[in-house]
N, C-alpha and C positions, 0 to 999 in steps of 0.2 A: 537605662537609668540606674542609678548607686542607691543600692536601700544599707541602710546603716546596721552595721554588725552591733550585737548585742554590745554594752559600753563597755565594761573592764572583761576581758578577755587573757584569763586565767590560767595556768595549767595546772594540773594535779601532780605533787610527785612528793610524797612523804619519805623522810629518811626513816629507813630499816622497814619499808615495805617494799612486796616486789615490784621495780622497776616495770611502769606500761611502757611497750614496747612504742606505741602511738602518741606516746605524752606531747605535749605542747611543750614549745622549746622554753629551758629552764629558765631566761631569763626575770622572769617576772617569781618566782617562786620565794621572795622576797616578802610579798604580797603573802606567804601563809601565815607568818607571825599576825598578819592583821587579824585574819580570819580565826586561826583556834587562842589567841590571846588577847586580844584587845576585845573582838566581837562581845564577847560574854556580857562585859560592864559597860557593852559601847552606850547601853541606852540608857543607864543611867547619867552619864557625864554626858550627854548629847547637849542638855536644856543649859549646859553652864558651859558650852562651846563660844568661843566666839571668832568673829572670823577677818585676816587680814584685811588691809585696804586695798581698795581699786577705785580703778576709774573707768568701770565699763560700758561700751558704748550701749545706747539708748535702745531699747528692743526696735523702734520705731524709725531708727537711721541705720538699723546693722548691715540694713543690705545696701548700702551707698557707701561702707567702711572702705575705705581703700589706703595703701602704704604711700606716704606722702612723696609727691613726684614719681611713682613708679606708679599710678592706676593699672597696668593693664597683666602687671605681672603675674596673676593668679586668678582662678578663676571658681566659682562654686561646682561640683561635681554635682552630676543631674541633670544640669543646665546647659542649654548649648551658649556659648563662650563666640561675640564676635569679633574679638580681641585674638582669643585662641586661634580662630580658624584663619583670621588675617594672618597673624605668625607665620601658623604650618603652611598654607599656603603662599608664603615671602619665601619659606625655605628651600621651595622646590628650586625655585630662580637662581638660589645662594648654593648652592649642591655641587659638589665635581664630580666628575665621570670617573675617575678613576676609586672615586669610593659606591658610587651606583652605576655600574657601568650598563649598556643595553646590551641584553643578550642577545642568544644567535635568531630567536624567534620575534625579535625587536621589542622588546619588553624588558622594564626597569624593573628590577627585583628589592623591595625591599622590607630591612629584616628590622622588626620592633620586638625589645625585650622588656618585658615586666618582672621585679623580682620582690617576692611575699617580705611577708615579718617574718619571725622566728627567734629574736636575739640571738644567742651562742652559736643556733643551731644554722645561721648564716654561712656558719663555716663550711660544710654542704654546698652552698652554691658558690663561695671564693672556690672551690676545690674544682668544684664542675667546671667555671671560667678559664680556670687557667690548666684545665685539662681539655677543653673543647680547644683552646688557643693553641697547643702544643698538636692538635691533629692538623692545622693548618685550616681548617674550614671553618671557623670563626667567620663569621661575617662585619662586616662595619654597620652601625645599628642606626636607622634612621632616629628611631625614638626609644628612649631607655628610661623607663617609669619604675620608680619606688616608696615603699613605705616600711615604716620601723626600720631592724635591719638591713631593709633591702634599702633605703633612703642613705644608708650609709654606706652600702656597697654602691648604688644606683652610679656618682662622680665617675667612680676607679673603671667601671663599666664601661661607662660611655665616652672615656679618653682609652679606652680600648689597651690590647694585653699589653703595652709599656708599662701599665699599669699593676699585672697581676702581682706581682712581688708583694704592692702593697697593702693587697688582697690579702696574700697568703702571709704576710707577717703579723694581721690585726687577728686574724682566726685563727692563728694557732698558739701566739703567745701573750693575748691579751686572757688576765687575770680578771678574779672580780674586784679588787681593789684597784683595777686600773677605769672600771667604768662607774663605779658610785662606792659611799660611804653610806652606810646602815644606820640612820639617827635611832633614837629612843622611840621606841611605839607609841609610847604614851602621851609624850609629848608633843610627837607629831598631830596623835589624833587631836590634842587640845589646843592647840597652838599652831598647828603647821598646814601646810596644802600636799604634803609628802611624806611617805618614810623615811626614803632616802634622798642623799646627798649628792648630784651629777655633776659637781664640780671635775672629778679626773674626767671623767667621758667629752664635757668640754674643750677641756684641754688637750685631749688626742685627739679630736677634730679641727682645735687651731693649730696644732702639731703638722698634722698631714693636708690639711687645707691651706694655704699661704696665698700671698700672692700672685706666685708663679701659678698656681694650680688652677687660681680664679682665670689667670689670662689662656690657659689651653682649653679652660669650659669655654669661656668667650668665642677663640678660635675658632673653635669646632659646633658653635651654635653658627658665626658666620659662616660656614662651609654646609647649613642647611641640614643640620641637625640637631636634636630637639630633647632636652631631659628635664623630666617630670618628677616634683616630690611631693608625696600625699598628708595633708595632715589634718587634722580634727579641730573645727572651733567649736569649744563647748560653749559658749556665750549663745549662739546661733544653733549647735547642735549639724552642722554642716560638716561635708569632707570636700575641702579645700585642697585644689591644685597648683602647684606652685612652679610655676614656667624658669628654673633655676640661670639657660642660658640669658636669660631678658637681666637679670639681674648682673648676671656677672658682667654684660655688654654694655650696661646702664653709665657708667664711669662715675655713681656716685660715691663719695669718700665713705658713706658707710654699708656698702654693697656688700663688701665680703664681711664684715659682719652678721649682717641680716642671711647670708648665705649660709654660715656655720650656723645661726638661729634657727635655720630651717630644719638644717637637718636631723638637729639637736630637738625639736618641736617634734620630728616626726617619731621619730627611737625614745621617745619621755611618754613610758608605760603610764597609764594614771594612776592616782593613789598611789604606785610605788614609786616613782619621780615626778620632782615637781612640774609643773605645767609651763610654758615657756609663753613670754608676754613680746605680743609685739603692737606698737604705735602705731594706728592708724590715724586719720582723718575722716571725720564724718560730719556734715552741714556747718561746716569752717572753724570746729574745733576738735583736740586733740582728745584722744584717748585710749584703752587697751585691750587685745584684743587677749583671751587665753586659748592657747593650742598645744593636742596630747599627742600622741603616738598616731599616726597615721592609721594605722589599723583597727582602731575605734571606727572609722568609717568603710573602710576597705582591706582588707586581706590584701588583696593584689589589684591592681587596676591595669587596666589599658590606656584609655582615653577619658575614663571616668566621665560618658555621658557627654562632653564639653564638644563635641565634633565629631561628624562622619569622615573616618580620612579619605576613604577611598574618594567619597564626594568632592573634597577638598584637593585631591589629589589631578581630578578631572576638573575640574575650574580653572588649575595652573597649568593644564594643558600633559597634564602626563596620567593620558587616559589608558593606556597599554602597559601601565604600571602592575606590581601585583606584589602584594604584601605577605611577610612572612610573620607572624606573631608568635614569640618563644616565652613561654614560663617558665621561671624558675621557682617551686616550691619551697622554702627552707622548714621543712616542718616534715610532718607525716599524715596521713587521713586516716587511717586505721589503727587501730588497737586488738588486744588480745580480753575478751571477756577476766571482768575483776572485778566480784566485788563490792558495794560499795559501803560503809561501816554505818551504822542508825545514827550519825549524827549529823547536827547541823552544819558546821564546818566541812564535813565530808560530803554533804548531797549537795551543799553549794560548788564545791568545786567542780563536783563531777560536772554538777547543769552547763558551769561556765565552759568546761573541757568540752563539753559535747555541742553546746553550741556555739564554740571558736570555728572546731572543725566545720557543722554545715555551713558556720560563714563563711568559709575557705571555699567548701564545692559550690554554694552559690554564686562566688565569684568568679570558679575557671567555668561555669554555666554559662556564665555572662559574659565573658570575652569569647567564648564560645559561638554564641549566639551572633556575636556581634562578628565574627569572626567570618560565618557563614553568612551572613545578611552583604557583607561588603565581598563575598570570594576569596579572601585572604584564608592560607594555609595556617591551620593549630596544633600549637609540639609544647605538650610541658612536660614535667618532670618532678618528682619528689624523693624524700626519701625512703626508700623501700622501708615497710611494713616489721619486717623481722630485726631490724637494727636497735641497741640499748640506747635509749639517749639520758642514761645514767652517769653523772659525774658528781668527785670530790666535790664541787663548789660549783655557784650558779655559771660563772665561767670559766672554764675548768680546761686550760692548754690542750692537757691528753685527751678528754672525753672531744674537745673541739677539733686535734687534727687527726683525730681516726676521721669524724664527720667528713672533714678535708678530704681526706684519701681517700674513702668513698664516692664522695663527689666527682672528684678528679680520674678513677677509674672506671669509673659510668660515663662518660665523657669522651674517656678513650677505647672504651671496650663497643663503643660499635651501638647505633638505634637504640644508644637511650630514652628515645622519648614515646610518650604517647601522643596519640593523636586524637583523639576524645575524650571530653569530662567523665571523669571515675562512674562507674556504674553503664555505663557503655562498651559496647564490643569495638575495638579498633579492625580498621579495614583493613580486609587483606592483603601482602604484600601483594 
């Protein structure tokens, strides 16, 4: 079951202070002008706030909400999903040998990737992908689950390394003027649902998502495999899974929109980008639904509660199956003691900093757990402890392709993974 991470999930990183080596990735740090500028007077101009229009659904219909002509595309996380598990188990049927072949001990091996948030700090895992690619042992991934930046690596992922290039062209030369525009604070807090502005960030999802892109997700969901993107409704307070191959297979005209909305839903930090609205249906009228950053509900997921696979896997007749579950962290867990200054601005951040992180190790807990309940093998990865994740600017080329090349030589330098949630001894070779 998905218990819901603390709501705005913050990082600490003050300029002309020293650099925490464990900081939460820079993207959101956007979000400090709130906290030491605006907070002061927030409560005074609170009472003379007023707030955009909507149309949102009725507390009383939100769990019947569904995307019109597509009911089955998404599913609530916690819940088991019998929509979902119809899918996964369609897919085994839809599957070729030559991407799940049976081994010598007659047993289908297959390998599911989950990859965290972290904005900038994604670059970490573009670097790892296309450095595990380059040893040849890459596998072909049954199931490829993401949220925040990893919702935006998740596509490039799961159309496998043809892919890496454009991996490693978004991580290492993407600027912050190329992902939002920085409104007025003040205005925003009176007038707006956002700091900032996602208009470019849109546009280099419509950029790299095309048509073409929507017909190789399709492809490759007919060929019986499966990608997952995580995102938050705050109307409901839910973390919603989004079955992205359903969508792109759908052939409605406006599929691949709703598909760039997703992913754009899931990477939309709150507070510091606006919340992304999508049309549902509920008791035969229209209305909308608001969805943030994925990582409001989840850090990383697997299956997000929605299905047992292994279960699922054995109903479809491929009982001698055995799953491989790989994380990719883009963040860090540890820090170096700092610190913290008497004030309010500062003891919020740190709270929010510190409980991002236990929602990270709750989460590889949890697939952990889950991991071990169905006999599937657990290997994540993060970024090592000692590394600066200081840069010029929240997205910042250089500070981004050291991240890269880190990644990318952990990858190739041999058992980078662990095999246990943090705080555990791994077993011996």
């Amino acid at each position: 079951m998905l218990e819901p991470a603390p709501p705005f999930l913050l990082p600490e990183h003050r300029r002309g202070h020293r650099p925490v080596a464990g900081a939460l990735p820079a993207s959101v740090r956007i979000v400090r002008g709130f906290i030491t500028v605006v907070l002061p007077g927030l409560a005074m101009v609170l009472a003379g706030c007023g707030s955009l229009p909507r149309n949102a659904v009725p507390p009383e219909w939100a769990s019947q909400a569904i995307v019109a002509q597509m009911p089955d595309i998404r599913a609530t996380g916690g819940q088991p999903s019998a929509a979902m598990e119809r899918d996964l188990m369609e897919s085994f049927a839809q599957e070729r040998t030559e991407d799940f072949p049976v081994a010598a001990d007659g047993s289908v091996h297959y390998a599911h990737l989950a990859l965290s948030g972290g904005g900038a700090s994604g670059a970490f895992g573009a670097g790892f992908l296309n450095g595990w690619s380059s040893t040849g042992d890459r596998p072909v991934f049954k199931i490829v689950t993401g949220v925040s930046t990893g919702a935006l690596m998740a596509p490039f992922a799961f159309l496998g390394p043809a892919h890496d290039s454009a991996l490693r062209e978004f991580y290492t030369t993407t600027r912050t003027r190329d992902i939002f525009i920085l409104s007025s604070l003040l205005r925003q807090v009176l007038y707006g649902d956002a700091l900032a502005d996602t208009r470019p960030l849109a546009a280099l999802i419509e950029r790299h998502v095309d048509a073409g892109f929507m017909r190789r997700i399709a492809q490759a969901h007919q060929q019986g495999r499966r990608l997952y993107v995580g995102t938050a409704d705050l109307d409901s307070r839910r973390f919603v899974v989004w079955n992205m191959g359903l969508i792109a297979i759908s052939g409605r005209p406006d599929a691949l929109e709703l598909f760039r909305k997703v992913m754009l839903a899931s990477a939309s930090i709150p507070v510091a980008f606006p919340p992304v609205f999508f049309e549902v249906e509920a008791n035969g009228r229209r209305y909308d639904e608001m969805h943030v950053d994925g990582g409001v509900g989840a850090r990383v997921f697997f299956n997000g509660g929605l299905f047992r696979s292994a279960l699922v896997r054995e109903r479809a007749g491929r009982g001698h199956g055995r799953e491989n579950i790989y994380v990719i962290h883009n963040g860090q867990l540890v820090s170096a003691p700092d610190p913290v200054r008497r004030s309010l601005p500062a003891i919020a951040m740190r709270v929010i900093d510190a409980s991002g992180r236990a929602a990270v190790v709750g989460d590889l807990f949890r697939i952990y757990g889950d991991a071990m309940h169905e006999q599937a093998s657990f290997r994540w990865v993060t970024i090592p402890d000692d590394v600066s994740m200081d840069g010029d600017e929240v997205f910042d080329p250089v500070k981004m392709g050291k991240l890269y090349d880190i990644g990318y030589r952990m990858a190739v330098g041999g058992k980078p993974w662990a095999m246990v949630p943090p705080g555990r001894q791994d077993p011996a070779p």
